[in-house]
TORNUTOR-282565 format. One record per residue (C-alpha): x, y, z; residue in three letters. Coordinates in Angstrom, 1 decimal. Each point is the difference from the previous one (the first is absolute). Example, Ala and Ser with C-alpha at 12.3 -4.5 7.8 and 13.67 -1.06 7.14 Angstrom:
2
+--------+--------+--------+------+
:      u :      v :      w : resn :
+--------+--------+--------+------+
:   12.3 :   -4.5 :    7.8 :  ala :
:    1.4 :    3.4 :   -0.7 :  ser :
+--------+--------+--------+------+
//
This chain:
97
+--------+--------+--------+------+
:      u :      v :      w : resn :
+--------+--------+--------+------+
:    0.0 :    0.0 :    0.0 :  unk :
:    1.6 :    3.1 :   -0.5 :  unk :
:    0.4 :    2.7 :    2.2 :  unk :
:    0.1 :    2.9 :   -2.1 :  unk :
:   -2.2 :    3.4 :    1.9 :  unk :
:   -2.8 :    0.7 :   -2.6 :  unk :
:    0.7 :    3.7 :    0.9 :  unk :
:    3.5 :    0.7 :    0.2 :  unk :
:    0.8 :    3.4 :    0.9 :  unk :
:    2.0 :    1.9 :   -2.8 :  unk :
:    1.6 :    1.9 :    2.8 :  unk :
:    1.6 :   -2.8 :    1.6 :  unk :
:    3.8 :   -0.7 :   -0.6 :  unk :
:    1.1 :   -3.2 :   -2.2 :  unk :
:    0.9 :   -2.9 :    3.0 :  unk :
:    2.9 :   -2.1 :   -0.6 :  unk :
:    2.3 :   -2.8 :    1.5 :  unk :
:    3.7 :    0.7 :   -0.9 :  unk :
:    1.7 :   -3.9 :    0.5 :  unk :
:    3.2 :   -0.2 :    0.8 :  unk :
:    1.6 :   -3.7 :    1.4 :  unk :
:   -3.3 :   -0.9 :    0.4 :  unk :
:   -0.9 :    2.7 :    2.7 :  unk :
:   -3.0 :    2.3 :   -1.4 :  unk :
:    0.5 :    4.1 :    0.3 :  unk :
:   -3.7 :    1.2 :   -0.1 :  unk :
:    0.0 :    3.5 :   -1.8 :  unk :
:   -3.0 :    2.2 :   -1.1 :  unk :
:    0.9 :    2.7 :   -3.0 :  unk :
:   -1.0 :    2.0 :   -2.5 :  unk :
:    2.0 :   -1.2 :   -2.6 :  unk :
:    2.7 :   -3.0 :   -0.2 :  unk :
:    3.2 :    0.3 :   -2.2 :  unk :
:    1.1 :   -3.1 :   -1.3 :  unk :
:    3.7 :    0.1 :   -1.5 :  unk :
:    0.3 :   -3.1 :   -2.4 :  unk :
:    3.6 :   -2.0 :   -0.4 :  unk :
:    0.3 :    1.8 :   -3.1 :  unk :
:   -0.2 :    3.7 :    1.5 :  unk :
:   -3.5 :    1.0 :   -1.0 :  unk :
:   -2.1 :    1.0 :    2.6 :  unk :
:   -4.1 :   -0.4 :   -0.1 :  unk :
:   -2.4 :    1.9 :    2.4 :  unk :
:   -3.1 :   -1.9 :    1.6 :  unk :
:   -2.7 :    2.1 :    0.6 :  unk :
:   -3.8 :    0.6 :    0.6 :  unk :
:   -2.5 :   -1.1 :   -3.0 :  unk :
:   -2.7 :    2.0 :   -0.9 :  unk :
:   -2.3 :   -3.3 :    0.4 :  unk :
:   -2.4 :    0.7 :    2.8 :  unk :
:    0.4 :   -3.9 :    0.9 :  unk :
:    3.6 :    0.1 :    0.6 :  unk :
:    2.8 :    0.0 :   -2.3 :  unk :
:    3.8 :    1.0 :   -0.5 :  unk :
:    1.4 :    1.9 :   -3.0 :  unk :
:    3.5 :   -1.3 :   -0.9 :  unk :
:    2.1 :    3.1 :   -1.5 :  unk :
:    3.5 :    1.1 :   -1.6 :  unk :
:    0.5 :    3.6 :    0.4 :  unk :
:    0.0 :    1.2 :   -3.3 :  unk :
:    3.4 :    2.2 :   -0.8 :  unk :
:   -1.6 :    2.1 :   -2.5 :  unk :
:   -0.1 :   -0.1 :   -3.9 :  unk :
:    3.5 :    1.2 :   -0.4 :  unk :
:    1.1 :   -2.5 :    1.9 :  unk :
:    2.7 :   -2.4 :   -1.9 :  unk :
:   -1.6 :   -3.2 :    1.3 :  unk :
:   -3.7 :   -1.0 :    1.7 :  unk :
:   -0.4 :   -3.1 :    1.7 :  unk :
:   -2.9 :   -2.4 :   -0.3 :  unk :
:   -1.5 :   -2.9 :    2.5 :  unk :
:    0.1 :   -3.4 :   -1.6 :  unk :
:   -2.9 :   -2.0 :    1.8 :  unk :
:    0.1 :   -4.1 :   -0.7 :  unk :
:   -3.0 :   -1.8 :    1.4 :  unk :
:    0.5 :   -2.9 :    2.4 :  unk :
:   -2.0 :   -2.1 :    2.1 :  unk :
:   -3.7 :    1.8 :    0.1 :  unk :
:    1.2 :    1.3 :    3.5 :  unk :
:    3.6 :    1.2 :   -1.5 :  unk :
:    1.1 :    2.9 :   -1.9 :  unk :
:    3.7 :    0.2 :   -1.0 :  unk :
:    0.8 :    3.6 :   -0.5 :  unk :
:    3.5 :    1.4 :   -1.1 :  unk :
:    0.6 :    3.0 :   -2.0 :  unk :
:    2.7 :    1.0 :   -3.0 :  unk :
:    1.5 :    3.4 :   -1.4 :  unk :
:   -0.6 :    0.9 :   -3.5 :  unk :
:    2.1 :    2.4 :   -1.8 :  unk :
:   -2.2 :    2.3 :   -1.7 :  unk :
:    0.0 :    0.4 :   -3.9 :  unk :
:    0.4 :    3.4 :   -1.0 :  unk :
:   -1.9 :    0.5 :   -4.1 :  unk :
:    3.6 :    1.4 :   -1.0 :  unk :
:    1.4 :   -2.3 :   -2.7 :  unk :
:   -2.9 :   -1.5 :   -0.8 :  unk :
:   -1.4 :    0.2 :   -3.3 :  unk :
+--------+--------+--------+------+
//
């Protein structure tokens, strides 16, 4: 049975268990940074689902910006999601053509 509040209030921080050796660090927050092995970092955040939900973000580093980065998601079981991200240099129309 899940134990999901039907009326979660918006207000109310994101509540999560940091593990480390096996000994649980209960944190609330407005926003987690996660820094993947490969240097990019993702935000967690508040959805705008009235239900409950997270938004997964890279901080975008602007159009001039010589590279973007983009999440690569790869389903798993139907109760895992693996989630990594990559950086793309961007193409520039100069050349081209």
């Amino acid at each position: 049975m899940p134990t999901t509040d039907p009326t979660p209030d918006e207000r109310a921080p994101l509540h999560v268990e940091v593990v480390r050796d096996g000994v649980p660090t209960p944190l609330d927050a407005d926003e987690i940074r996660v820094t993947l092995p490969n240097g990019i970092v993702f935000h967690l955040s508040h959805g705008q689902d009235p239900g409950g939900s997270v938004v997964a973000e890279i901080p975008f580093e602007g159009p001039d910006a010589d590279e973007f980065s983009a999440f690569l998601l790869r389903p798993g079981a139907s109760n895992m999601l693996f989630l990594n991200a990559e950086r793309h240099v961007r193409r520039t129309g100069e050349g081209s053509g």
